[in-house]
N, C-alpha and C positions, 0 to 999 in steps of 0.2 A: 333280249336284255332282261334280266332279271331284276323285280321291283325291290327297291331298297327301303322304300318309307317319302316321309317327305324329307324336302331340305328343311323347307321354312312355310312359314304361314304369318301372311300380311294382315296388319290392322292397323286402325288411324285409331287417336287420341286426340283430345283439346287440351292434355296439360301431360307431356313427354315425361316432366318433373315427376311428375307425382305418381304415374304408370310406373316410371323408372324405381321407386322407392318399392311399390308393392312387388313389384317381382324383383326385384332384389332383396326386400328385408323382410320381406313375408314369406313370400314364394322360394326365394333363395336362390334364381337361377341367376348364371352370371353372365352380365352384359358382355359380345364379344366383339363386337364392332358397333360403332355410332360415329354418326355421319353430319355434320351440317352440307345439305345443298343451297345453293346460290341459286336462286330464278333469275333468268334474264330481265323477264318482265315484271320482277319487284317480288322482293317476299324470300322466304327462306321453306326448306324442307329440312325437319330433322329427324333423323332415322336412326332406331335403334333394334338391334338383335341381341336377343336370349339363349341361351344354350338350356334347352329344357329337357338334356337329355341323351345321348347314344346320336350327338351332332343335328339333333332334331332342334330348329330355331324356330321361334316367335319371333314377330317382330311389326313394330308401332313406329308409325311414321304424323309428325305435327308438322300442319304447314302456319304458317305465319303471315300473315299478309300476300298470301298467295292470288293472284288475279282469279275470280272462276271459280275458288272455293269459300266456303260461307265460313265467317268466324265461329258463328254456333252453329252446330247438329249432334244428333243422338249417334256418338261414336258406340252405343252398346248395341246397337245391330236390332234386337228383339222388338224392342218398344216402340222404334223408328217406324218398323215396318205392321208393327201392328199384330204382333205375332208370338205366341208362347214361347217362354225364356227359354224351352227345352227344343225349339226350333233351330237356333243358333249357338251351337257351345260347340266347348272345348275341352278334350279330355286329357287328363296327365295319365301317366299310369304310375300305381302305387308300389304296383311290385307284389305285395302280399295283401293278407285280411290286416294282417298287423301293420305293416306299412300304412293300410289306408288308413285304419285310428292312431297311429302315430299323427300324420298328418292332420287328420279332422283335431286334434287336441291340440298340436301345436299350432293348426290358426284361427284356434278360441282363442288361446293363448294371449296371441297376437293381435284382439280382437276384432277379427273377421265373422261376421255369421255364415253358420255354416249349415247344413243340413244333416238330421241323424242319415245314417247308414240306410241305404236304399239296397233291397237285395233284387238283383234281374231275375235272376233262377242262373245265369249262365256268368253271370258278374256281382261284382258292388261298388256302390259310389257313394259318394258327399259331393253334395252340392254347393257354390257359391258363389260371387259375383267380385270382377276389379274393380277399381276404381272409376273405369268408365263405363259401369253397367254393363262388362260380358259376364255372360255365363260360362262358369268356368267347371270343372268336375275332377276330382281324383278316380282313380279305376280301378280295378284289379279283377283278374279273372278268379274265378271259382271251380271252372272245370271248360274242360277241353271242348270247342267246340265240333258238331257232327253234322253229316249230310242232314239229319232230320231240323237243326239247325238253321241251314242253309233254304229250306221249303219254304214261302212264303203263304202263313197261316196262322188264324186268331189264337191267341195264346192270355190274351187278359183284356180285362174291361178298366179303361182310366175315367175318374169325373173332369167335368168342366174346373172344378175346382183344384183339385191335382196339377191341370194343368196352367195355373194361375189366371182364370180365366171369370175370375168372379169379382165384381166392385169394382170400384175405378182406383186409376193408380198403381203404381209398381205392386205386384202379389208379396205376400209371404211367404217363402217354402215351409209348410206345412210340416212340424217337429225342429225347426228351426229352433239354434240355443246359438248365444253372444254373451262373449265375456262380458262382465258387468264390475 
């Protein structure tokens, strides 16, 4: 069987609402299915999927009064576990260089903070964050990747600060700009 990508990729939220707004009026991808579940045992699930792409889904699920799950927790994955925001993300792909600064502009625009342009050597990104604290990134390649690619070997030195690992409290992306 030949691999096709993913379908979908599952995430929880504490407010369905307000997730639903950024990726639709920010993000712009379109909701394609949403679901209210009924628990037997009291509470609701409600589930929503994004089309972020070539049938590629996201998708956030709010439980409610659900037996077993805690009303509050850190739905951003990173912070929860104690862990650099670059540990747990999610990438879009932009398509071009120009696609990604279209993007990086339009969610200043929108007032999202955002990260300047990050170059890999093999890519580039912008960085930023939803509403419930994921790490989120736009992509786009630069050039073809190659066997020598593929070797597992030192290629750059990152700081502790880079990797927002300094002070207490949510980091800063470092070259970060917000509409004002």
């Amino acid at each position: 069987m030949a691999h096709k990508g993913f379908s979908h990729i599952g995430l929880s939220t504490l407010d369905l609402d307000r997730t639903r707004d950024f990726y639709e009026n920010v993000l712009k991808f379109k909701a394609v299915r949403c679901d209210t579940l009924k628990v037997k045992e009291g509470g609701q699930i409600r589930h929503i999927f994004f089309d972020t792409g070539r049938d590629q889904l996201i998708a956030f699920m709010e439980a409610r009064g659900v037996p077993g799950v805690p009303a509050q927790y850190d739905a951003g994955i990173n912070h929860g576990l104690g862990v650099p925001n670059a540990f747990y993300h999610f990438a879009f792909e932009a398509g071009s260089e120009a696609g990604l600064d279209e993007m990086r502009n339009a969610l200043i625009a929108r007032g999202v903070e955002v990260s300047d342009v990050v170059d890999h050597d093999w890519a580039k990104s912008i960085y930023f964050k939803d509403p419930n604290g994921v790490q989120l990134e736009y992509c786009c390649f630069t050039r073809n990747l190659n066997a020598d690619d593929a070797r597992m070997q030192e290629r750059a030195e990152i700081s502790i600060r880079r990797l927002g690992l300094t002070g207490a409290g949510s980091p800063t992306p470092v070259g970060s700009a917000k509409a004002g």
